[in-house]
N, C-alpha and C positions, 0 to 999 in steps of 0.2 A: 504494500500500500504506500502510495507515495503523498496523497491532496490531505490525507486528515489520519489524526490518530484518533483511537474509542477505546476508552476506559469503560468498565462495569463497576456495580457498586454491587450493596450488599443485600441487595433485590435483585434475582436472577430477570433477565430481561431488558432491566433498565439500561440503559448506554449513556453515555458524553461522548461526544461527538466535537473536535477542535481541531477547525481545516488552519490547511498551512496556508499562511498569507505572505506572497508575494508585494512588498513595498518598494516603493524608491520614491524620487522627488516629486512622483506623478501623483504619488498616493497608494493605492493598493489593490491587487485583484486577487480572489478567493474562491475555489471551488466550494458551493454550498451543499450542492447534491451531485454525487456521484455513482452511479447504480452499482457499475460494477466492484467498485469499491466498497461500495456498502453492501452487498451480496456477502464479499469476501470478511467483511468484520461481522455476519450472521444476522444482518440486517436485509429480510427479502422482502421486500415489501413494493405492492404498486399502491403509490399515490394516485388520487385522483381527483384531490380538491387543493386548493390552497387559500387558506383566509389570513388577514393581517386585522389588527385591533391597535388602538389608538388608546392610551388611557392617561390620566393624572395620576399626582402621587397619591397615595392612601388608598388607590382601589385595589380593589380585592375581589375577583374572578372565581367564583369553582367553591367547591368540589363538584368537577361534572362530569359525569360518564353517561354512556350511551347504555339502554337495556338489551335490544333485541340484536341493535345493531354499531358494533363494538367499533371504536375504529382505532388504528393503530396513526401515531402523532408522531410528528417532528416539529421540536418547536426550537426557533432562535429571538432574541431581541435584533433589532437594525438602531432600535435610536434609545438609548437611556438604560435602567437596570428593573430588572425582577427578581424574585425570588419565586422559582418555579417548581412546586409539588407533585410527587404524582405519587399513590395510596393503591396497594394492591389489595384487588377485589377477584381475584381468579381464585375460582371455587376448586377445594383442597391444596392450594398453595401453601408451603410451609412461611410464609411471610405475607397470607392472607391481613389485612387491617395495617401492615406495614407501611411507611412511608420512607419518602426520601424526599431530599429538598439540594435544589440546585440555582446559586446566584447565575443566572446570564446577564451579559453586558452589553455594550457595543463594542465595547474595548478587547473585551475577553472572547468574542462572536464564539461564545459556543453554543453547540444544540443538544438539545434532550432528545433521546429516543423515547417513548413512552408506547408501551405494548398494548394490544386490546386489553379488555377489564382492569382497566386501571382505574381514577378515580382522575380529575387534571384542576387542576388552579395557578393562579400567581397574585404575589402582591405587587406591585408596583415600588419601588423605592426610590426612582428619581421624580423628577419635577413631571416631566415627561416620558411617555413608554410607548415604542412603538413595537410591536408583537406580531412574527410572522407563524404560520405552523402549517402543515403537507397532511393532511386525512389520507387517508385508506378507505373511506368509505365516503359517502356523501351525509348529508343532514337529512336528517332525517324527523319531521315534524311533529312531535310527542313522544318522542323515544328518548328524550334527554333526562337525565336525573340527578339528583346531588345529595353529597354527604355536608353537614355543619360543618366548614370552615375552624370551627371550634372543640368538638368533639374530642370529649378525653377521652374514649376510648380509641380515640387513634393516635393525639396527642402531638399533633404539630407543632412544632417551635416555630413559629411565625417571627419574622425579625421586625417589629413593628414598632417604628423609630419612637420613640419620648412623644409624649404631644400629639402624635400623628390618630386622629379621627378617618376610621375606617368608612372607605364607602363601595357600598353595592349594591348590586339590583335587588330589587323586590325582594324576587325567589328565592337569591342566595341567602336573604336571613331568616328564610324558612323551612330550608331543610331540614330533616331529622338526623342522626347520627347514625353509625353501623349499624347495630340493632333494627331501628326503621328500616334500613337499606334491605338488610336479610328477611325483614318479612316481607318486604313489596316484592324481593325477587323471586320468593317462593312462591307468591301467589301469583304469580303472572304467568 
C-alpha cells in the first residue's frame, strides 16, 4: 500500500484510515478513496452515496444507525475538528455496546471506517465543521434510529469543552438508550 496507512483499534472492524499527503508551495494533493487499496487493508466495500454536513460548535449529531438497512460509512472532516463515535451494535459481538471515539481534523485528514451495525455520531469542537462521509447503502426513509448520546450504559466520554451548550435536533434528545434499542430491535 503506498496513498494511506489503517490502523485498527480495539473494536474488530473499526479502521483509521491516514492518506499520505503530497505538499509543496502549491499546497497539497491526497488520495481520499482508493478501492484497491482499501480492498487490500480488508476494507471491500461499494459506496454509493456521499453526503457532506455543515455544523457549529456545540452540535452534536447521533447516535444513529440504520434498522433494516445497515450501511457501512467512511467519514473524514475537510474544514475544522470533531470528535467522531461509533458504538457496536452487531448482534453476538464480543464488544456489542462498545464504543470508540476518534478526533478528525482538517489538519490530521483522517477517516473513520465504521462497519454496518454500528451506532454513528460526532461532536463538533471547532467554530466550524464541515463533515464528509461514502454510505454503502442509500437512505432510507424511517429506517433510521438512535441511541442517547448520553447513555451510561454505553458510557461515552464526550470531550465537551467548559461552557460549551450542546445543540441538537429534536430527535436526538429523545432517544432511548441500549436497553430501548434491544427491545425495538426484537420486535421488529
Amino acid at each position: 500500500m503506498g496513498q494511506i496507512t489503517v490502523e485498527t483499534c480495539e473494536i474488530e472492524g473499526l479502521k483509521i484510515i491516514t492518506p499520505t499527503v503530497h505538499g509543496d508551495a502549491r499546497g497539497y494533493f491526497m488520495e481520499t478513496y482508493n478501492e484497491r487499496e482499501f480492498k487490500e487493508a480488508g476494507i471491500d466495500v461499494t459506496f454509493v452515496q456521499d453526503n457532506q454536513s455543515s455544523s457549529v460548535k456545540g452540535v452534536l449529531r447521533g447516535l444513529h444507525f440504520q434498522f433494516d438497512y445497515p450501511q457501512d460509512k467512511l467519514v473524514r472532516v475537510i474544514k475544522g475538528a470533531v470528535y467522531d463515535v461509533a458504538v457496536d451494535l452487531r448482534e453476538g459481538s464480543a464488544t456489542f455496546g462498545k464504543w470508540h471515539g476518534e478526533l478528525l481534523t482538517e489538519e490530521n485528514k483522517k477517516q473513520f471506517f465504521i462497519p454496518k451495525n454500528f451506532a454513528h455520531g460526532f461532536l463538533v469542537l471547532s467554530d466550524e465543521a464541515e463533515f464528509c462521509y461514502k454510505c454503502s447503502d442509500f437512505w432510507h426513509p424511517g429506517d433510521e434510529g438512535g441511541i442517547a448520546y448520553n447513555d451510561p450504559a454505553i458510557g461515552v466520554k464526550w470531550p465537551i469543552p467548559e461552557g460549551c451548550e450542546l445543540i441538537m435536533s429534536e430527535k436526538d434528545t429523545k432517544w432511548g438508550g441500549l436497553d430501548e434499542y434491544q427491545k425495538n430491535k426484537a420486535s421488529r
